[in-house]
C-alpha positions as a printed Julia matrix, in Angstrom:
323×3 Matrix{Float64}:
   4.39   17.34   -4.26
   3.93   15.35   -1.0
   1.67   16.87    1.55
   2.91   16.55    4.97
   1.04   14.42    7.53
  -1.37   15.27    9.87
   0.94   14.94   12.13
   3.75   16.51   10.99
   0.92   19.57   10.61
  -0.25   19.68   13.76
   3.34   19.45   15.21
   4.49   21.92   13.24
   1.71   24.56   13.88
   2.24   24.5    17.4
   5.81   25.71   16.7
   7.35   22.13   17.22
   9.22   19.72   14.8
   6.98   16.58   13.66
   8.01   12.99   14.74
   8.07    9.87   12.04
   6.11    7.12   13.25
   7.72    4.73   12.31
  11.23    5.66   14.68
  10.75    8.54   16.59
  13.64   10.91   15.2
  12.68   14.71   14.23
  11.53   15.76   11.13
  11.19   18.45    9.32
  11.25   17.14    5.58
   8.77   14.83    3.54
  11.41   12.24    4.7
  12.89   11.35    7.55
  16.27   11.27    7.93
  16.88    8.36   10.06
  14.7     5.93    8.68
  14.04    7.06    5.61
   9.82    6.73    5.68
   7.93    9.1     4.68
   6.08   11.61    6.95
   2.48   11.88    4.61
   0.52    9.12    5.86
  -2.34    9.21    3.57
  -3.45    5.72    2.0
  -2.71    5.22   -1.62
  -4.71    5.46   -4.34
  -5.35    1.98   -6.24
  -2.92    3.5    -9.37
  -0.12    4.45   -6.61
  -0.49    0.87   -4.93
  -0.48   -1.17   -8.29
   2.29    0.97   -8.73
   4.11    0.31   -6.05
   3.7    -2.99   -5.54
   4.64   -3.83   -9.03
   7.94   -1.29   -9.1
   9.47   -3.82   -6.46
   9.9    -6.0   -10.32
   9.98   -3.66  -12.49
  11.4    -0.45  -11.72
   9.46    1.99  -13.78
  12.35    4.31  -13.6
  13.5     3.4   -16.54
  16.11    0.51  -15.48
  14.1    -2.14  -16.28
  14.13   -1.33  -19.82
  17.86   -0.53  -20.13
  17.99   -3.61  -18.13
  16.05   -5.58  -20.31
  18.11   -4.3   -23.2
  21.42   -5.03  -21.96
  20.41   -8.66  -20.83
  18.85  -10.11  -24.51
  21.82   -8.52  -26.61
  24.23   -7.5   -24.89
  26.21  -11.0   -23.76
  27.87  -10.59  -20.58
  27.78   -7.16  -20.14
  25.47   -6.93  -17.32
  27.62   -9.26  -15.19
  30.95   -7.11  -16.22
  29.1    -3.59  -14.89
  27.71   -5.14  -11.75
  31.24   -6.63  -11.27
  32.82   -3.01  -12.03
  30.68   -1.43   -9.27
  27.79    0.08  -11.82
  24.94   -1.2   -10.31
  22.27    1.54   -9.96
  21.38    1.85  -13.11
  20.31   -1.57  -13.52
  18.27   -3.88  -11.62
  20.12   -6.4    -9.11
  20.7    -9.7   -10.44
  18.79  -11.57   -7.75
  15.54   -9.49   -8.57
  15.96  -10.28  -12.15
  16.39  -13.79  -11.84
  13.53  -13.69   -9.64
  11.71  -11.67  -11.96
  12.3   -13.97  -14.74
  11.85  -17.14  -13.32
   8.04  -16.3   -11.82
   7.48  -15.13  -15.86
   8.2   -18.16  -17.13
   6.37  -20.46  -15.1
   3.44  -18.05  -15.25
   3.42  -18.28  -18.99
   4.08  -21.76  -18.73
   0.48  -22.67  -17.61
  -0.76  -21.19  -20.03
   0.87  -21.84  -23.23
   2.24  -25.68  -22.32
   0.09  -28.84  -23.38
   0.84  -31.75  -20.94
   1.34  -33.81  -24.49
   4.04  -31.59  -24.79
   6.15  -32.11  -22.17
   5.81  -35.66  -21.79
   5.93  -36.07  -25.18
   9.76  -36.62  -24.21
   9.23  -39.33  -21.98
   8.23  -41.57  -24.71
  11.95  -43.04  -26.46
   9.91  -43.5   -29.43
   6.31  -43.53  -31.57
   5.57  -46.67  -31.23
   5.12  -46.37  -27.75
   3.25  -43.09  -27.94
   1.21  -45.09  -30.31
   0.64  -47.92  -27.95
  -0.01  -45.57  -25.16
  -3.23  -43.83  -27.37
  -4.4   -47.1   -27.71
  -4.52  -48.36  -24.44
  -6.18  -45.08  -23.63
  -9.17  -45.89  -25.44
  -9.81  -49.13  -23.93
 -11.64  -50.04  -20.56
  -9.35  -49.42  -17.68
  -9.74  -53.15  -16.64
  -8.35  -54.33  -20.47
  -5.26  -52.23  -20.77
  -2.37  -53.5   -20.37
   0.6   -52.66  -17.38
   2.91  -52.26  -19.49
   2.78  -53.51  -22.97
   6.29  -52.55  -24.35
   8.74  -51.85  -21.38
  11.44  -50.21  -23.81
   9.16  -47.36  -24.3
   8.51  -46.28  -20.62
  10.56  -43.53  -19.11
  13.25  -44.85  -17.14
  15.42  -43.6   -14.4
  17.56  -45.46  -11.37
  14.78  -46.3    -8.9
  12.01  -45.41  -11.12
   9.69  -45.73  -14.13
   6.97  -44.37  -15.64
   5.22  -47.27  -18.13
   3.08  -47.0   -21.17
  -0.39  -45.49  -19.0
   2.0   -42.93  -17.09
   1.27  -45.37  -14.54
   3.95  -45.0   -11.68
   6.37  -47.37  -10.49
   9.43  -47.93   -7.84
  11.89  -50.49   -6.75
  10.32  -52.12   -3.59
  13.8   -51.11   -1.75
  12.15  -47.13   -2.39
   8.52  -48.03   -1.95
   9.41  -49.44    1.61
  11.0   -46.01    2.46
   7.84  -44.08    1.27
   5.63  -46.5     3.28
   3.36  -43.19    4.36
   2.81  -42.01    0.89
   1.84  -45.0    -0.62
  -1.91  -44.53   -0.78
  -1.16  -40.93   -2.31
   1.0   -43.39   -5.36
  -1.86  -45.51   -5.67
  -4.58  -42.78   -5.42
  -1.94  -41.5    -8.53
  -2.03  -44.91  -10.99
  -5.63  -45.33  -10.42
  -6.66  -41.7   -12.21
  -7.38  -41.69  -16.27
  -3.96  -41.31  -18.42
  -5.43  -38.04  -19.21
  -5.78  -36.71  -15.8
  -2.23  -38.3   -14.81
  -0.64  -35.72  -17.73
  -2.61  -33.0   -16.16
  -1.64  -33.69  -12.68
   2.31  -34.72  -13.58
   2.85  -31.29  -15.69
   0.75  -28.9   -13.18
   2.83  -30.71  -10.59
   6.24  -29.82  -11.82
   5.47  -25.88  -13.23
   4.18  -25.63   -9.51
   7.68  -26.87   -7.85
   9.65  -25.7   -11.14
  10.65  -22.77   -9.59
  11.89  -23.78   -5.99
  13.9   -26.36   -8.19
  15.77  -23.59  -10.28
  16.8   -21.49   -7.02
  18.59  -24.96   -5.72
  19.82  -25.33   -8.95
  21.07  -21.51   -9.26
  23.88  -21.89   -6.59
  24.84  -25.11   -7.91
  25.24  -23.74  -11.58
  27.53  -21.2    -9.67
  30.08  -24.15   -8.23
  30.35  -25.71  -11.24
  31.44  -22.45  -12.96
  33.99  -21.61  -10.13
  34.87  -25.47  -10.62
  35.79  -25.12  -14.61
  37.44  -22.09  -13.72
  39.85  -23.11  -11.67
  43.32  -22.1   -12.48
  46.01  -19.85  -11.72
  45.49  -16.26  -11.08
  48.27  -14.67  -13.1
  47.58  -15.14  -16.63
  43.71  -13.7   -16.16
  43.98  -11.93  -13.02
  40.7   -10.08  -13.26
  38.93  -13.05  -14.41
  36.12  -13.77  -11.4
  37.14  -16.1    -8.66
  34.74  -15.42   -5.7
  31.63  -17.27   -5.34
  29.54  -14.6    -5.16
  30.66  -13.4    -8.78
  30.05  -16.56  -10.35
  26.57  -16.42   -8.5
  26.2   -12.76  -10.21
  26.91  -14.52  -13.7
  24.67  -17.87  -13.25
  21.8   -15.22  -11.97
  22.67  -13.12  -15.28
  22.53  -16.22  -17.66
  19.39  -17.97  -16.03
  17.33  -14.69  -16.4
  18.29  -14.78  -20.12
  17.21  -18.41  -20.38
  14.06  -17.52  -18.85
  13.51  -14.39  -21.02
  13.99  -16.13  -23.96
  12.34  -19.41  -22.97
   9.17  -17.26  -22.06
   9.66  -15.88  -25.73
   9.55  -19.07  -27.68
   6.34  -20.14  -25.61
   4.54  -17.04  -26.91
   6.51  -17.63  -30.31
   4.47  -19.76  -32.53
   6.64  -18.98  -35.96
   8.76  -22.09  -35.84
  11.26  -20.48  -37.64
  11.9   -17.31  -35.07
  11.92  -20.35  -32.27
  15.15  -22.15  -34.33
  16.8   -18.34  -34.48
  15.95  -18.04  -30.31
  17.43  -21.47  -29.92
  20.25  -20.14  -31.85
  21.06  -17.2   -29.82
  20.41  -18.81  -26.66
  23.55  -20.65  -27.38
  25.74  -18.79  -28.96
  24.85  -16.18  -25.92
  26.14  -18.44  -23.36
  28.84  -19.23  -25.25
  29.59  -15.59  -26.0
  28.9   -14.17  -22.22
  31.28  -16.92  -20.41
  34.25  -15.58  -22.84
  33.27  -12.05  -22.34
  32.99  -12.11  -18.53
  35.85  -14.92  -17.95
  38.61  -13.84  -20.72
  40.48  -16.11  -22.67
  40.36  -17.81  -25.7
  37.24  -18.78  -27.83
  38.58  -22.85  -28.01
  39.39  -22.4   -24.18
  35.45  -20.58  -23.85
  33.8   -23.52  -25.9
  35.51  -25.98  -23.85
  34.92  -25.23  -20.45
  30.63  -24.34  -22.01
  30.6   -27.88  -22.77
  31.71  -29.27  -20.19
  29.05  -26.97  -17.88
  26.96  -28.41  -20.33
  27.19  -31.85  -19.65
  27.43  -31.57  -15.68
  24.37  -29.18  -15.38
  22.39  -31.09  -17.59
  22.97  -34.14  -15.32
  21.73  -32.12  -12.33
  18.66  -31.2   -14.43
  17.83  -34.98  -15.59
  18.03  -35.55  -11.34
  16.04  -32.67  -10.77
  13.17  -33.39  -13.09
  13.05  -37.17  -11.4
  13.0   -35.12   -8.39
   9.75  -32.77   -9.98
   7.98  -35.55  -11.28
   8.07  -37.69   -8.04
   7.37  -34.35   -6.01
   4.46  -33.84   -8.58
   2.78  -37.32   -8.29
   3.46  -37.97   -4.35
   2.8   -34.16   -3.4
């Protein structure tokens, strides 16, 4: 049981009621009334602050479990209670998201290999090849560039053989006062460049998602466009599709976090698995209608959002090299 306060002792042995520090009101219980602090004023143990600092996440109640549960096999239903007014016995999609996200990119630095992810940015093993080769060679002998089709290529930018940087002049003129940083940049050791490029982008990953979170939400409300009558308690606000996308990126994360600590290649095809037919299954359970109509509208999210994440990694890598 809480202890009452010096204060509120001392108040209340000279026959008065005790005042809460924090806004002045009477009273009389562990808890004030008005504010809702509470009157002990003791310091915390180190268990009680641990505690408290991470129940802000976790909610050691007990929701974060149910929570937890509900999110990984349960498609959609989360969204549907929180939409139905349920919401206490779960935790609030923002905080999950939230929760998620700063997982993932926690485990990330950890259990990611630079090789890894740019591993991608090669279009092919001859140029991976190349690149290994020209890393073993004195800095002064390798060449720029020795096959341009295997660089990684995007409008205004490229990324050659050495993970050396490069820009259309039009771009490098506009970035006149970071230029020194992009040459500091293509004069480190191939090795060092992967360090710096993936470090770079798991720092700035997350600020990236929360822009992208929002616009994950207008593209649903976009696909879903329609008239009300046939599915009229199919979500149409912004703020429910925002309650969705926060839903279905906290899965992503979950499971992404779970394939990184997955080594079994096997159990990563089955998470790859359900992380789409989730998706799938979620939109139809939270939007209605029918699976061809569900499958449809997913793809077409698909190929939209993945367009904003191709921009958005450009975006990381530049903000990782220049930054």
């Amino acid at each position: 049981m809480t202890q009452p306060g010096p204060d509120a002792g001392a108040a209340r042995s000279n026959g008065g009621d005790a005042r809460c520090r924090n806004c002045g009101a009477t009273v009389v219980d562990a808890f004030c009334a008005h504010c809702g602090q509470e009157t002990a004023l003791r310091l915390p143990t180190l268990r009680e602050f641990v505690r408290e600092a991470a129940g802000r996440y976790v909610a050691f109640d007990g929701r974060f479990w149910r929570t937890m549960r509900s999110l990984l096999i349960r498609p959609g239903f989360l969204t549907r209670e929180y939409l139905a007014g349920r919401r206490r016995r779960y935790i609030r999609p923002a905080r999950l998201y939230l929760f998620s996200t700063l997982i993932f990119f926690a485990v990330s630095r950890f259990f990611v290999e630079p090789a890894e992810v740019l591993v991608a940015m090669d279009s092919s093993a001859e140029g991976r090849s190349a690149a290994n080769a020209d890393a073993k060679m004195p800095r002064d002998r390798r060449p720029a560039n020795r096959n341009p089709g295997t660089a990684t290529e995007n409008p205004g930018f490229l990324l050659d053989d050495d993970l050396a940087a490069h820009m259309p002049p039009t771009l490098a003129r506009a970035v006149t006062p970071l230029e020194k940083r992009w040459e500091r940049f293509n004069a480190l050791p191939r090795d060092e460049k992967e360090d710096h490029i993936v470090a770079g982008m798991l720092r700035y990953g997350p600020y990236a998602m929360f822009v992208l979170l929002p616009a994950f939400a207008l593209l649903l409300k976009v696909v879903y466009l329609g008239r009300r009558r046939r599915y009229p308690s199919r979500p149409r606000l912004y703020g429910e599709h925002m309650v969705f996308a926060a839903h279905s990126h906290a899965f992503l994360f979950a499971m992404a976090t779970a394939a990184l600590l997955i080594r079994v290649p096997l159990l990563r095809t089955a998470i790859v698995v359900w992380m789409c037919v989730y998706l799938l299954w979620s939109m139809r359970a939270v939007y209605g209608g029918s699976w061809f109509g569900a499958a449809t509208r997913a793809f077409a999210l698909f190929v939209a959002y993945s367009t904003l994440l191709g921009i958005a990694s450009v975006g990381l890598l530049v903000a990782a090299i220049l930054v």
